[in-house]
C-alpha positions as CSV (number, residue, x, y, z in Angstrom):
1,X,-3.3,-52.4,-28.3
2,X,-3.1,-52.1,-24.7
3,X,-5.3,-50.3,-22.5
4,X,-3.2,-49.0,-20.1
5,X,-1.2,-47.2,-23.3
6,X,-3.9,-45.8,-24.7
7,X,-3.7,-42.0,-24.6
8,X,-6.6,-39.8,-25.9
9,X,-6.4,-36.1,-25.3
10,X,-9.8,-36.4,-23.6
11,X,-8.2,-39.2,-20.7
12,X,-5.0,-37.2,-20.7
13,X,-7.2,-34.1,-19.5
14,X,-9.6,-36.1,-17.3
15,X,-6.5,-37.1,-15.7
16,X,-4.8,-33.9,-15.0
17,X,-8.0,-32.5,-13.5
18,X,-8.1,-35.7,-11.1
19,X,-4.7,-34.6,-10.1
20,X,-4.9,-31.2,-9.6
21,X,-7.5,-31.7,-7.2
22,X,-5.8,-34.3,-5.5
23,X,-3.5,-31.6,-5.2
24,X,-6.0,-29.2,-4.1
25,X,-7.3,-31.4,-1.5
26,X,-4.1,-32.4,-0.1
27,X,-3.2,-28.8,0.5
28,X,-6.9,-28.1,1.9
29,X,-6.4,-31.1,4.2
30,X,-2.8,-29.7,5.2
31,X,-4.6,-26.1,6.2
32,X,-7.0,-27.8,7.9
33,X,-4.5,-30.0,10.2
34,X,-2.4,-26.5,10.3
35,X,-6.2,-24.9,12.1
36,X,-7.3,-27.7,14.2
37,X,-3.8,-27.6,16.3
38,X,-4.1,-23.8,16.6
39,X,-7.5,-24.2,17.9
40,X,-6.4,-26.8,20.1
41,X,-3.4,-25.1,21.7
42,X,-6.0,-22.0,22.1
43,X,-8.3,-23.9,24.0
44,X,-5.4,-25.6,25.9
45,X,-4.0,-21.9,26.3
46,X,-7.9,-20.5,27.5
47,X,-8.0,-23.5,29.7
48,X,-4.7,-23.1,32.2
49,X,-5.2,-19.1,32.2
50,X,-9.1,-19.7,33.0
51,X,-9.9,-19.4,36.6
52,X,-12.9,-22.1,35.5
53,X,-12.7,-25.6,36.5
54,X,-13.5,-28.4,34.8
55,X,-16.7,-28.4,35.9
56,X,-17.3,-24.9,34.4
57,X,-17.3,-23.2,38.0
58,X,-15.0,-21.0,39.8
């Protein structure tokens, strides 16, 4: 008997758990790529309307 074959209910749940939260991940990874743009075209956005230079000045 192979290994790789071998089913138990037990391995078949472990890995459906280790998939869904691969899945889970994935998606938290996608929100988080999705948050760090919008923060950065904020900053870009708080940046060119800012009087400030880049020194922090006026």
């Amino acid at each position: 008997m192979q290994m790789i074959e071998w089913q138990s209910p037990a391995g078949a749940a472990y890995r459906n758990s280790v998939g869904l939260q691969a899945a889970a991940v994935r998606r938290a990874k996608e929100k988080l790529d999705i948050a760090t743009s919008a923060v950065f075209r904020h900053a870009q956005a708080v940046s060119v309307s800012s009087g400030r230079t880049a020194g922090g000045g006026y």
